[in-house]
mmCIF file of the N, C-alpha and C atoms, coordinates in Angstrom:
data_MODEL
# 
_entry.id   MODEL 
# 
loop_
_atom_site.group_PDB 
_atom_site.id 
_atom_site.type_symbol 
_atom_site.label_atom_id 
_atom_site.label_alt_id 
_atom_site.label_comp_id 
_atom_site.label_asym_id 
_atom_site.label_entity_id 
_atom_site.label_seq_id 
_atom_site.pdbx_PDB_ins_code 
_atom_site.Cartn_x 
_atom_site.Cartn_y 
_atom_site.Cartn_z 
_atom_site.occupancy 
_atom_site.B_iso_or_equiv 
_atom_site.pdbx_formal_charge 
_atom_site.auth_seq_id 
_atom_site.auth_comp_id 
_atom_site.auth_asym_id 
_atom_site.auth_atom_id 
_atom_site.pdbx_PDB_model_num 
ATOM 1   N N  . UNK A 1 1  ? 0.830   -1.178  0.000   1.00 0.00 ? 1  UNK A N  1 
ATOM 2   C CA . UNK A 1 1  ? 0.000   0.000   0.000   1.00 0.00 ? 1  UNK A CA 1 
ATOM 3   C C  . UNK A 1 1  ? 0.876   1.245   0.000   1.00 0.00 ? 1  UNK A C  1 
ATOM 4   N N  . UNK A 1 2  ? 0.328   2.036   -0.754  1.00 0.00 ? 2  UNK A N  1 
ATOM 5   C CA . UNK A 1 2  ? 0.976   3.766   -0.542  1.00 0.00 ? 2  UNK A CA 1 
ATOM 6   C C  . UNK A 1 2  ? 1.853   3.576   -2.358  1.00 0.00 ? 2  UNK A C  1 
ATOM 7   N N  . UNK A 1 3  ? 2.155   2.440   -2.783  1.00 0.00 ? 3  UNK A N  1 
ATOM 8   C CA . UNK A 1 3  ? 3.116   2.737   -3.709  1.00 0.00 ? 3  UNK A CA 1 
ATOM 9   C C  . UNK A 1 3  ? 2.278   2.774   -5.207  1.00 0.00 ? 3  UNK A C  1 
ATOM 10  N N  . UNK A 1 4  ? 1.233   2.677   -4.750  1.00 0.00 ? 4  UNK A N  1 
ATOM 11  C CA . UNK A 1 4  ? 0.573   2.879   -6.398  1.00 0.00 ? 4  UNK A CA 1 
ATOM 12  C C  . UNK A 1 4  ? -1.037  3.510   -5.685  1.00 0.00 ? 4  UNK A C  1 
ATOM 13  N N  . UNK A 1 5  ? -1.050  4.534   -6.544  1.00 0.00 ? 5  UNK A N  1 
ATOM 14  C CA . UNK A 1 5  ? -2.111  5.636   -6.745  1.00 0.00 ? 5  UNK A CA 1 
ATOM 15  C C  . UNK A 1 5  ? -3.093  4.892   -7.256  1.00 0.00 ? 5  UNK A C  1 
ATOM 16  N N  . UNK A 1 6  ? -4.480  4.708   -6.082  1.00 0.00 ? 6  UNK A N  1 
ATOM 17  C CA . UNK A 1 6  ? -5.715  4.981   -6.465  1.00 0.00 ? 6  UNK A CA 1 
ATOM 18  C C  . UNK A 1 6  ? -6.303  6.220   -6.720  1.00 0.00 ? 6  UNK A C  1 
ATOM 19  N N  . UNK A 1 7  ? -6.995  6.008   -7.635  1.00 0.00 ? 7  UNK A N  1 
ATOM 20  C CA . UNK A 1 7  ? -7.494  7.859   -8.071  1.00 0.00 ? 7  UNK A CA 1 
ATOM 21  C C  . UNK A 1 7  ? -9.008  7.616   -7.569  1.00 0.00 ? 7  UNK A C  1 
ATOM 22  N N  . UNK A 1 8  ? -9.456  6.692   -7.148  1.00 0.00 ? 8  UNK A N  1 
ATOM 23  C CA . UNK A 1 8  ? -11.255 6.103   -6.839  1.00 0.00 ? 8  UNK A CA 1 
ATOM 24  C C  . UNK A 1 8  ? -10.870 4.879   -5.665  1.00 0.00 ? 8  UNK A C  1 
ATOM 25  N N  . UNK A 1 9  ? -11.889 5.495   -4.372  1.00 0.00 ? 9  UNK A N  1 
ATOM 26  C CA . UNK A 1 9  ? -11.882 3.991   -3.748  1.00 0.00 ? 9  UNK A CA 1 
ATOM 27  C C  . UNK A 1 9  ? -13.683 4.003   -3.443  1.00 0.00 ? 9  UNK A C  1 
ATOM 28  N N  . UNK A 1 10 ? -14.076 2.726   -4.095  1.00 0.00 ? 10 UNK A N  1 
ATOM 29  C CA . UNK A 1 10 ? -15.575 2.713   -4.324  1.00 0.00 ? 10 UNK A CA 1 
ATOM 30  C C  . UNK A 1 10 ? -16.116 1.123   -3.430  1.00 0.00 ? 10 UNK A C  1 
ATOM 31  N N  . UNK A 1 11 ? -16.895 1.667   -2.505  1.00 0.00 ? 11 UNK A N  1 
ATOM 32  C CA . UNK A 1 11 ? -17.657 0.792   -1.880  1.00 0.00 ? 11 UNK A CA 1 
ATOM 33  C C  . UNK A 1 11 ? -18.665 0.668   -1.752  1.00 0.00 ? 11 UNK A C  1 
ATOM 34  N N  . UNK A 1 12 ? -19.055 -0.857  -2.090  1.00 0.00 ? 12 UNK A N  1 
ATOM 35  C CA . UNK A 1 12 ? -20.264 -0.712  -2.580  1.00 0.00 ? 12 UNK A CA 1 
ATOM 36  C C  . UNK A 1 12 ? -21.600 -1.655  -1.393  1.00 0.00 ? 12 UNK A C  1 
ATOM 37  N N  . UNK A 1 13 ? -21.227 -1.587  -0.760  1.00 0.00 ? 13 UNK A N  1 
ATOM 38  C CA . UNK A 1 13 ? -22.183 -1.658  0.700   1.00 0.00 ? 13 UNK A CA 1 
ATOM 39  C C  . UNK A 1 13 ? -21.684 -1.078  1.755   1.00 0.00 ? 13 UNK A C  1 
ATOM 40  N N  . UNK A 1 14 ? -22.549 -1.099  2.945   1.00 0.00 ? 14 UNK A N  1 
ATOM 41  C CA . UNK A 1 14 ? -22.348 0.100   3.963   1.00 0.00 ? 14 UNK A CA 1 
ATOM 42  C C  . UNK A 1 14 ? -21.568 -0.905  5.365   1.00 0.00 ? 14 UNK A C  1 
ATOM 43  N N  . UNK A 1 15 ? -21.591 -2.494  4.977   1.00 0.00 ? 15 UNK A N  1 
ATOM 44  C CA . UNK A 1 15 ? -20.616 -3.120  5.524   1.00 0.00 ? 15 UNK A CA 1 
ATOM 45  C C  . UNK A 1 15 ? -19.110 -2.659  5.886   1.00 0.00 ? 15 UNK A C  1 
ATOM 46  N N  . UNK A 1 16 ? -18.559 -2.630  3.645   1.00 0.00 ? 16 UNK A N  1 
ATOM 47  C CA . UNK A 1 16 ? -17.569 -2.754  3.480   1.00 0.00 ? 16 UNK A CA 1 
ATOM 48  C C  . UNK A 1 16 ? -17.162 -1.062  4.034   1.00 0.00 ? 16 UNK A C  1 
ATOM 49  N N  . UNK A 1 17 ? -17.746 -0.084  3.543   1.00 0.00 ? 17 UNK A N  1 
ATOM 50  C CA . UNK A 1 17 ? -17.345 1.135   3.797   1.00 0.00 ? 17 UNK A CA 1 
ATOM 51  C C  . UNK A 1 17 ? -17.072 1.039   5.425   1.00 0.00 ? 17 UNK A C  1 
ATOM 52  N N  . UNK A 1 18 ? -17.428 0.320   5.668   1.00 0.00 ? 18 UNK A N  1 
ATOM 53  C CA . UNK A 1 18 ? -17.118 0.519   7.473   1.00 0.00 ? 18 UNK A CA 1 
ATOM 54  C C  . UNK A 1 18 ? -15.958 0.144   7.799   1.00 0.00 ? 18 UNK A C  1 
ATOM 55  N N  . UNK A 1 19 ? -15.786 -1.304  7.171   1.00 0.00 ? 19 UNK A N  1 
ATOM 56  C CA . UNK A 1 19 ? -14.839 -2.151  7.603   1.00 0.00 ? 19 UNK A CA 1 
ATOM 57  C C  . UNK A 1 19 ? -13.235 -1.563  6.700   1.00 0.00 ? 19 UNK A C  1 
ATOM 58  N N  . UNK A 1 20 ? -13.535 -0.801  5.707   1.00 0.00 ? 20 UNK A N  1 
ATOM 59  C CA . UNK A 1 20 ? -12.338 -0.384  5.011   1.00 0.00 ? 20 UNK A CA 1 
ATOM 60  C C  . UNK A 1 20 ? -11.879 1.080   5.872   1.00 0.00 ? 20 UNK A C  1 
ATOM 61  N N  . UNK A 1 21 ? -10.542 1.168   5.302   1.00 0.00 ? 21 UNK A N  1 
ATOM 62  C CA . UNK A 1 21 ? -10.015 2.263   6.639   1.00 0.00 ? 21 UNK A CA 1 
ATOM 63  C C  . UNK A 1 21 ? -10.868 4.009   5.570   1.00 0.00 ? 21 UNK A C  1 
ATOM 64  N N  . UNK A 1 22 ? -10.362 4.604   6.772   1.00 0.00 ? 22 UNK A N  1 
ATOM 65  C CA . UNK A 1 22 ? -10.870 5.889   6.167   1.00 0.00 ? 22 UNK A CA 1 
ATOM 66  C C  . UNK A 1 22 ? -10.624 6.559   5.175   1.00 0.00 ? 22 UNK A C  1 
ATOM 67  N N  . UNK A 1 23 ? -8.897  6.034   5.202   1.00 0.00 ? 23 UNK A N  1 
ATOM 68  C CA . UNK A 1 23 ? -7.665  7.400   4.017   1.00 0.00 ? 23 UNK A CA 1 
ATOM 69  C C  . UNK A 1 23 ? -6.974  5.698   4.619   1.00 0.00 ? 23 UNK A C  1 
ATOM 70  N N  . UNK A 1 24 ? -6.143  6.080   3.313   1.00 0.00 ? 24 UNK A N  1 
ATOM 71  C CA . UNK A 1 24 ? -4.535  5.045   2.891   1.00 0.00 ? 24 UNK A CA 1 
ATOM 72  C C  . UNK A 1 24 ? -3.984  5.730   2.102   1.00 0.00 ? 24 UNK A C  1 
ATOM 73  N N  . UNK A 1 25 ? -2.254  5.399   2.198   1.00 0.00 ? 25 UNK A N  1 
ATOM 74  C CA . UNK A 1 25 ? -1.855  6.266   0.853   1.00 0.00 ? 25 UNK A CA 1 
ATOM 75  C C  . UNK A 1 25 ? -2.303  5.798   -0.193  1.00 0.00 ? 25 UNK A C  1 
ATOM 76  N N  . UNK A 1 26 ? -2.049  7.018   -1.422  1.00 0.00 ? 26 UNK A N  1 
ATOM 77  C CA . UNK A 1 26 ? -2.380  6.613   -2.230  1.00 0.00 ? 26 UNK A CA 1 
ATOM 78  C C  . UNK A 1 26 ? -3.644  6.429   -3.073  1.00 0.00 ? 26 UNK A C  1 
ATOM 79  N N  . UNK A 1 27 ? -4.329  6.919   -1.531  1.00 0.00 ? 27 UNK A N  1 
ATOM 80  C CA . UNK A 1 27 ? -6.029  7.093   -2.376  1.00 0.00 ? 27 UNK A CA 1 
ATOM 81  C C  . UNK A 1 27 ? -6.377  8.848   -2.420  1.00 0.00 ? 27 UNK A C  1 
ATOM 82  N N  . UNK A 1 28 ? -7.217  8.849   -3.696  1.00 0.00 ? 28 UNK A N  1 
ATOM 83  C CA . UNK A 1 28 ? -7.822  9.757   -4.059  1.00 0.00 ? 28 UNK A CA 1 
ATOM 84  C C  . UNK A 1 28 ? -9.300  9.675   -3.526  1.00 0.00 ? 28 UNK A C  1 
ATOM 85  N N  . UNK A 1 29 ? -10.091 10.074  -3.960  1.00 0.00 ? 29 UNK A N  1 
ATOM 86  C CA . UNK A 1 29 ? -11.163 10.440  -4.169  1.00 0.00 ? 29 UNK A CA 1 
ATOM 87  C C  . UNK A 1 29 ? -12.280 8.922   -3.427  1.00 0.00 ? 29 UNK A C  1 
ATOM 88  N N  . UNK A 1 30 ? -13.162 9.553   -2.621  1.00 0.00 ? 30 UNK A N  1 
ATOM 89  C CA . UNK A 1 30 ? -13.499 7.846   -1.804  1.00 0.00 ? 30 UNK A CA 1 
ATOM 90  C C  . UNK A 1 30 ? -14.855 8.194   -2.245  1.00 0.00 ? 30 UNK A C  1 
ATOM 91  N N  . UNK A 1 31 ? -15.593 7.063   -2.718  1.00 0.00 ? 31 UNK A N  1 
ATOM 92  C CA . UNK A 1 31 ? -17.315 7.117   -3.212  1.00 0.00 ? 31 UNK A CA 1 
ATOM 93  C C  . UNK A 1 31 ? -18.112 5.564   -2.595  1.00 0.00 ? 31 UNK A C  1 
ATOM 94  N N  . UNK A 1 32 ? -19.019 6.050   -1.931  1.00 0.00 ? 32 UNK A N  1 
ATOM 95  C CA . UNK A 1 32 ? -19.857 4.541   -1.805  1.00 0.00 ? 32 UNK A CA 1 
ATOM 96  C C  . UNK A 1 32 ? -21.114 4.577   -2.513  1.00 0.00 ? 32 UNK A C  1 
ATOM 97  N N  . UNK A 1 33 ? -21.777 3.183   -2.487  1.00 0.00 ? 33 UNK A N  1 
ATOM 98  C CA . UNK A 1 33 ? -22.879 3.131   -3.490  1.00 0.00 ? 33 UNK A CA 1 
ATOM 99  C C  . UNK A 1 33 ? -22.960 1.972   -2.325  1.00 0.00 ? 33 UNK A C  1 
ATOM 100 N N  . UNK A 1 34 ? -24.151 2.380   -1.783  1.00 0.00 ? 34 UNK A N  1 
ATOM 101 C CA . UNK A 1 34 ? -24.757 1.991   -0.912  1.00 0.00 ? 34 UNK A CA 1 
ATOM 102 C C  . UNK A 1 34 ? -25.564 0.178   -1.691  1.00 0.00 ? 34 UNK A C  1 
ATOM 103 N N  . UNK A 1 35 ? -24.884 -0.889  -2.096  1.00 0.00 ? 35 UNK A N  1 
ATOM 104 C CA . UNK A 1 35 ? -26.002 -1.564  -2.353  1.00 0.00 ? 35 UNK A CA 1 
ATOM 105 C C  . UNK A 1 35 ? -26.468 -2.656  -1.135  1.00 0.00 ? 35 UNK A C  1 
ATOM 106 N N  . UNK A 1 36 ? -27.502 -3.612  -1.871  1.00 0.00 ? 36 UNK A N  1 
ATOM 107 C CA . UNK A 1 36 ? -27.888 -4.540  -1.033  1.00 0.00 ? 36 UNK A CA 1 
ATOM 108 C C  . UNK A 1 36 ? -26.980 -5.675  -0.752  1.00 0.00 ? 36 UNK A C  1 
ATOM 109 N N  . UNK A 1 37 ? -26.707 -5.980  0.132   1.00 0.00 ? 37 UNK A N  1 
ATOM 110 C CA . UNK A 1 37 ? -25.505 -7.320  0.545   1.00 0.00 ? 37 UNK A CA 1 
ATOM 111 C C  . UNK A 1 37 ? -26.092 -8.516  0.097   1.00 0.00 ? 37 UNK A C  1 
ATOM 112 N N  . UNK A 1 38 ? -26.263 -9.118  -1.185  1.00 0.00 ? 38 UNK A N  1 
ATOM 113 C CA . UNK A 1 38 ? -26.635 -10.638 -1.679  1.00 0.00 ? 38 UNK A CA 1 
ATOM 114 C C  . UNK A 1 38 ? -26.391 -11.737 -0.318  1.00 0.00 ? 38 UNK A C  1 
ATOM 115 N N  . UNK A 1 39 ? -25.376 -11.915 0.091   1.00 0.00 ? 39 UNK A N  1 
ATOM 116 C CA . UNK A 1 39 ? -24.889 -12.941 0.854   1.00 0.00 ? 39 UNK A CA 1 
ATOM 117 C C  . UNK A 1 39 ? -26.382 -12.927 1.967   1.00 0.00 ? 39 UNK A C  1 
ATOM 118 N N  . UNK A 1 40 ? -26.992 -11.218 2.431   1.00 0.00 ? 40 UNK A N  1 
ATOM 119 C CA . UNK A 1 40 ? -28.015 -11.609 3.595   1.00 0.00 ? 40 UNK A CA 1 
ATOM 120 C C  . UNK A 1 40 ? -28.993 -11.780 2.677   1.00 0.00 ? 40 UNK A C  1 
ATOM 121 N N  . UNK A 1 41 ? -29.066 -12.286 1.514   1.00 0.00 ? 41 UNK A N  1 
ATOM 122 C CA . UNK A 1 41 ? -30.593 -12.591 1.014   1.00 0.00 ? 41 UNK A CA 1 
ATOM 123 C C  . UNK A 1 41 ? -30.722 -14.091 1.222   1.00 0.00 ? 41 UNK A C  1 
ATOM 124 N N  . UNK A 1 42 ? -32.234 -14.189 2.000   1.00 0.00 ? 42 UNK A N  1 
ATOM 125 C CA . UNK A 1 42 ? -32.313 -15.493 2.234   1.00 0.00 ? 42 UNK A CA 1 
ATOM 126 C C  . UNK A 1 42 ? -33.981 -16.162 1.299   1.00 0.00 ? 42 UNK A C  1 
ATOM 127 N N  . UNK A 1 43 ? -34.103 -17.257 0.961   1.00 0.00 ? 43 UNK A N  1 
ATOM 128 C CA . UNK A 1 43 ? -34.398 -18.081 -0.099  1.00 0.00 ? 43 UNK A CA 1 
ATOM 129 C C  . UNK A 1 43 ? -34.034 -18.906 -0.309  1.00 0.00 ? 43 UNK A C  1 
ATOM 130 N N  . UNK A 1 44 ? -34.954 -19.482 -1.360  1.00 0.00 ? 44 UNK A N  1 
ATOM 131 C CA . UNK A 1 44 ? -34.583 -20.936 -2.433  1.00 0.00 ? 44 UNK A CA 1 
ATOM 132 C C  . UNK A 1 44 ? -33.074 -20.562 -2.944  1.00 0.00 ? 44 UNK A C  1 
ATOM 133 N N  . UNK A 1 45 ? -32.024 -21.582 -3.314  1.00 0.00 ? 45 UNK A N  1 
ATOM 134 C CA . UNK A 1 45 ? -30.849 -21.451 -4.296  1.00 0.00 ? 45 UNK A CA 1 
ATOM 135 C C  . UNK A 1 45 ? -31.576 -20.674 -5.571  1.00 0.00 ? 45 UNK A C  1 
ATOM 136 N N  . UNK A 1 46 ? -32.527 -20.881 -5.927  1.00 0.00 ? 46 UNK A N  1 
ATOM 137 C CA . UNK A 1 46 ? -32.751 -19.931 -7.094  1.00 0.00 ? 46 UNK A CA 1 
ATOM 138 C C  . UNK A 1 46 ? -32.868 -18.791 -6.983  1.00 0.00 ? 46 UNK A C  1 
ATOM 139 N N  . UNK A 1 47 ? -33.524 -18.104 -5.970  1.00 0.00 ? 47 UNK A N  1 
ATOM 140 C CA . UNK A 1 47 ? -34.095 -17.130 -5.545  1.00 0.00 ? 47 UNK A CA 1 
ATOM 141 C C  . UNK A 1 47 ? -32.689 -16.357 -4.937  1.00 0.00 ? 47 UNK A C  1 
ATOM 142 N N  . UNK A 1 48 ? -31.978 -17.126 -4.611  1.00 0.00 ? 48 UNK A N  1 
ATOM 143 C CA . UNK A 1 48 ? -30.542 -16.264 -3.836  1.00 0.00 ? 48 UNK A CA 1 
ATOM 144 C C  . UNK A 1 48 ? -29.802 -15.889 -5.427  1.00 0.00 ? 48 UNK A C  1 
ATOM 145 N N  . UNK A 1 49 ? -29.858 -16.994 -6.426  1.00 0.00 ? 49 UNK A N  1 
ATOM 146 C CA . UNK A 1 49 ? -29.050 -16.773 -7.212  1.00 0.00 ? 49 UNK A CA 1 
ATOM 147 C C  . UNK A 1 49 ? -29.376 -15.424 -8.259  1.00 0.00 ? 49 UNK A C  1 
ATOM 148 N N  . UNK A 1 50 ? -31.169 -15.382 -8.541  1.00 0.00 ? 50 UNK A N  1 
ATOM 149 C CA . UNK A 1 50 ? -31.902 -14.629 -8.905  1.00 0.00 ? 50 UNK A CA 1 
ATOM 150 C C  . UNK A 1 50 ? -31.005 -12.961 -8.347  1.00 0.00 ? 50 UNK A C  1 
ATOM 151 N N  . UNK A 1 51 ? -31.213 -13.100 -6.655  1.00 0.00 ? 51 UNK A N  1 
ATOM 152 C CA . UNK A 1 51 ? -30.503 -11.627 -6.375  1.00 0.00 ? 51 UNK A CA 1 
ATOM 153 C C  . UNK A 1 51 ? -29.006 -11.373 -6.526  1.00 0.00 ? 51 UNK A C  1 
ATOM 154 N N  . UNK A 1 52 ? -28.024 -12.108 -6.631  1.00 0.00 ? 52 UNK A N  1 
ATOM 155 C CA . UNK A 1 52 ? -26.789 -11.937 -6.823  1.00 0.00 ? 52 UNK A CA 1 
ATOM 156 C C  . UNK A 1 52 ? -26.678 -11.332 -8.645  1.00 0.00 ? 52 UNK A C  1 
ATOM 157 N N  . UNK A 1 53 ? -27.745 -12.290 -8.782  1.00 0.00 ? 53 UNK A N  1 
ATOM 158 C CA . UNK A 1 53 ? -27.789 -11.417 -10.732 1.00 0.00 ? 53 UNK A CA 1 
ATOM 159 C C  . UNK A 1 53 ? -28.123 -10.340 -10.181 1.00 0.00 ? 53 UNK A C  1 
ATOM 160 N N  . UNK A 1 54 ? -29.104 -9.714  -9.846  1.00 0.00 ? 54 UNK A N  1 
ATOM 161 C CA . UNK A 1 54 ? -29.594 -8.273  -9.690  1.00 0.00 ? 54 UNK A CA 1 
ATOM 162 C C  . UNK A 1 54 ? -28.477 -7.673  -9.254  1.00 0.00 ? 54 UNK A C  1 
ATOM 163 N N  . UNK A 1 55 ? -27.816 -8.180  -8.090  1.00 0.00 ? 55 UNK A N  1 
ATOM 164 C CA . UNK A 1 55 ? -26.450 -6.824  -7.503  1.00 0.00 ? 55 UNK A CA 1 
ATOM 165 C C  . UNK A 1 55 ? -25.495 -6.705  -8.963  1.00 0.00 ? 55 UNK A C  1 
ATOM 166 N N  . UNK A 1 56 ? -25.375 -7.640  -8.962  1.00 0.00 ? 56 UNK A N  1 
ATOM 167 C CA . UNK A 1 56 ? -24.201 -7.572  -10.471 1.00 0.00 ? 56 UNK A CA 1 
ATOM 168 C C  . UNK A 1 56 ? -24.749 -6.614  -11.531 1.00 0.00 ? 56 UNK A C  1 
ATOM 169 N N  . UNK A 1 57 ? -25.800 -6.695  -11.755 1.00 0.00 ? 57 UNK A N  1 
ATOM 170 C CA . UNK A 1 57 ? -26.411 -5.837  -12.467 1.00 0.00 ? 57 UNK A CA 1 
ATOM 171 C C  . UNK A 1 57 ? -26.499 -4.581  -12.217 1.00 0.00 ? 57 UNK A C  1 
ATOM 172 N N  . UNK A 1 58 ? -26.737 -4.075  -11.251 1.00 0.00 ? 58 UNK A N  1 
ATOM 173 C CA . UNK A 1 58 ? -26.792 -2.634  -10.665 1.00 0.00 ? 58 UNK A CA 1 
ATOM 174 C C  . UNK A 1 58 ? -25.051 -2.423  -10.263 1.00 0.00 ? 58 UNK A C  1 
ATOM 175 N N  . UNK A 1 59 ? -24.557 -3.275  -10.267 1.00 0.00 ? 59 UNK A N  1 
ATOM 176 C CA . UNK A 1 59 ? -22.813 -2.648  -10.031 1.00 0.00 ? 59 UNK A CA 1 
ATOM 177 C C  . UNK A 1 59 ? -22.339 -2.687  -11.609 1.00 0.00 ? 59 UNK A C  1 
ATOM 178 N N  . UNK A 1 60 ? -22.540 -3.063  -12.472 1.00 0.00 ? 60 UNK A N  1 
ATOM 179 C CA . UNK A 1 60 ? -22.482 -2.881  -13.928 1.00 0.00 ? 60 UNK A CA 1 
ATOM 180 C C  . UNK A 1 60 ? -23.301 -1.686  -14.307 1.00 0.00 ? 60 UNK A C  1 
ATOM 181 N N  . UNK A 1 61 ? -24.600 -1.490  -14.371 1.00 0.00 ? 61 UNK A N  1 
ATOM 182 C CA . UNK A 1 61 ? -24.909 0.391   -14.386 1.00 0.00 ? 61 UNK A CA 1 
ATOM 183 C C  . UNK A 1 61 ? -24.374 1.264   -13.463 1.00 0.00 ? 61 UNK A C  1 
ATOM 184 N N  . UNK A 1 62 ? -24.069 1.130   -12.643 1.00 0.00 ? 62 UNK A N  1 
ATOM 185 C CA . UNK A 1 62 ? -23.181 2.190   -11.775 1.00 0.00 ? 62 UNK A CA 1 
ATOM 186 C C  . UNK A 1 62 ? -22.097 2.352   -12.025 1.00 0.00 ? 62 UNK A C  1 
ATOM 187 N N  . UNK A 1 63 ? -21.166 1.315   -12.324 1.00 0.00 ? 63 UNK A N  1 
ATOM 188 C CA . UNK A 1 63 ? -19.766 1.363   -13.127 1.00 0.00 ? 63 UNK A CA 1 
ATOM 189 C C  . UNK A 1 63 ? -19.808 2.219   -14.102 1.00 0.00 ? 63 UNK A C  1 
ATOM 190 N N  . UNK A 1 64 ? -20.921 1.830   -15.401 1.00 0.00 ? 64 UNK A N  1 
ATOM 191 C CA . UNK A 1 64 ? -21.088 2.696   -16.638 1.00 0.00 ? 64 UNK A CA 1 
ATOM 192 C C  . UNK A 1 64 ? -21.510 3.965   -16.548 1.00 0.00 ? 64 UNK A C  1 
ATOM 193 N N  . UNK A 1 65 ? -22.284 4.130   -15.808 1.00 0.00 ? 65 UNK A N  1 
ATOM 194 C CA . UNK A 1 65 ? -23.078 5.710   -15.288 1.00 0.00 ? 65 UNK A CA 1 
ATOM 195 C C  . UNK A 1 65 ? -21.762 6.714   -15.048 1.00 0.00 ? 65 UNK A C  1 
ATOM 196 N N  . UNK A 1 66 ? -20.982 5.765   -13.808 1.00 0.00 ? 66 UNK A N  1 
ATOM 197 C CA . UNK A 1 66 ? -19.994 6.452   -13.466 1.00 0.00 ? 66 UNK A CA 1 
ATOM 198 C C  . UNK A 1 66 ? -19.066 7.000   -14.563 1.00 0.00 ? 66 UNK A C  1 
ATOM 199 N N  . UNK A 1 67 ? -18.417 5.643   -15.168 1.00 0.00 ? 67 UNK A N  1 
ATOM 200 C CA . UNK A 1 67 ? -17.579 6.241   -16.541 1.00 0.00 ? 67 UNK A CA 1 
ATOM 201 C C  . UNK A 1 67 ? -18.232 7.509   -17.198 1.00 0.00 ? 67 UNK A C  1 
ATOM 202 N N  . UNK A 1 68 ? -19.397 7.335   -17.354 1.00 0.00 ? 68 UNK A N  1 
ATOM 203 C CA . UNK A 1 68 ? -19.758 8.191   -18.689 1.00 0.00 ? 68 UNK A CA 1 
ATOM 204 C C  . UNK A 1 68 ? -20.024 9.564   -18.187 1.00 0.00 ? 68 UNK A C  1 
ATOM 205 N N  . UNK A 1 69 ? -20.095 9.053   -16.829 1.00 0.00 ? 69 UNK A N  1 
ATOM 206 C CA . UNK A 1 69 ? -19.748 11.114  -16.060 1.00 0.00 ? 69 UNK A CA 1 
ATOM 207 C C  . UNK A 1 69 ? -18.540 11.450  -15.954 1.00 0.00 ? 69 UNK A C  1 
ATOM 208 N N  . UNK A 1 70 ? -17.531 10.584  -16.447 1.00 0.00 ? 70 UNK A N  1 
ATOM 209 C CA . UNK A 1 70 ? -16.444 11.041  -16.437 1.00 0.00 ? 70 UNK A CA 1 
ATOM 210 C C  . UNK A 1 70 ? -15.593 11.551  -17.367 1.00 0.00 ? 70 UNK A C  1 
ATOM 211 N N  . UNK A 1 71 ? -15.815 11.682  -18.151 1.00 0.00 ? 71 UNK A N  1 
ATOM 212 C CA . UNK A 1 71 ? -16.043 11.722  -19.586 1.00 0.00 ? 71 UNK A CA 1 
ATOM 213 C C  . UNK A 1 71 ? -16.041 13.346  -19.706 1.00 0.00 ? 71 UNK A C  1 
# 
């Protein structure tokens, strides 16, 4: 850590933002995206697998959203 520049540190539940430190070297700019934690969805194997598609999905438009504001 410290020897290579993050320019984005992006977390994407309110778990991880907790559990990750505040500042490290090396980081820029810190953003969370509050999503839903798959792992606490409880259900059928289909029904769990059903929501892990959905997070993936919404972290794939947020990725792109993001890019294209960057732009």
């Amino acid at each position: 850590m410290g020897k290579i520049h993050f320019g984005y540190l992006i977390t994407v539940c309110s778990e991880a933002d907790e559990k990750c430190p505040t500042t490290f070297p090396g980081m820029g700019q810190r953003l969370r995206w509050d999503l839903e934690d798959p792992v606490k969805f409880t259900g059928t194997e289909e029904e769990k697998l059903k929501k892990f598609r959905e997070i993936r999905d919404q972290i794939k438009w947020k990725v792109k959203e993001w890019v294209d504001n960057q732009k």
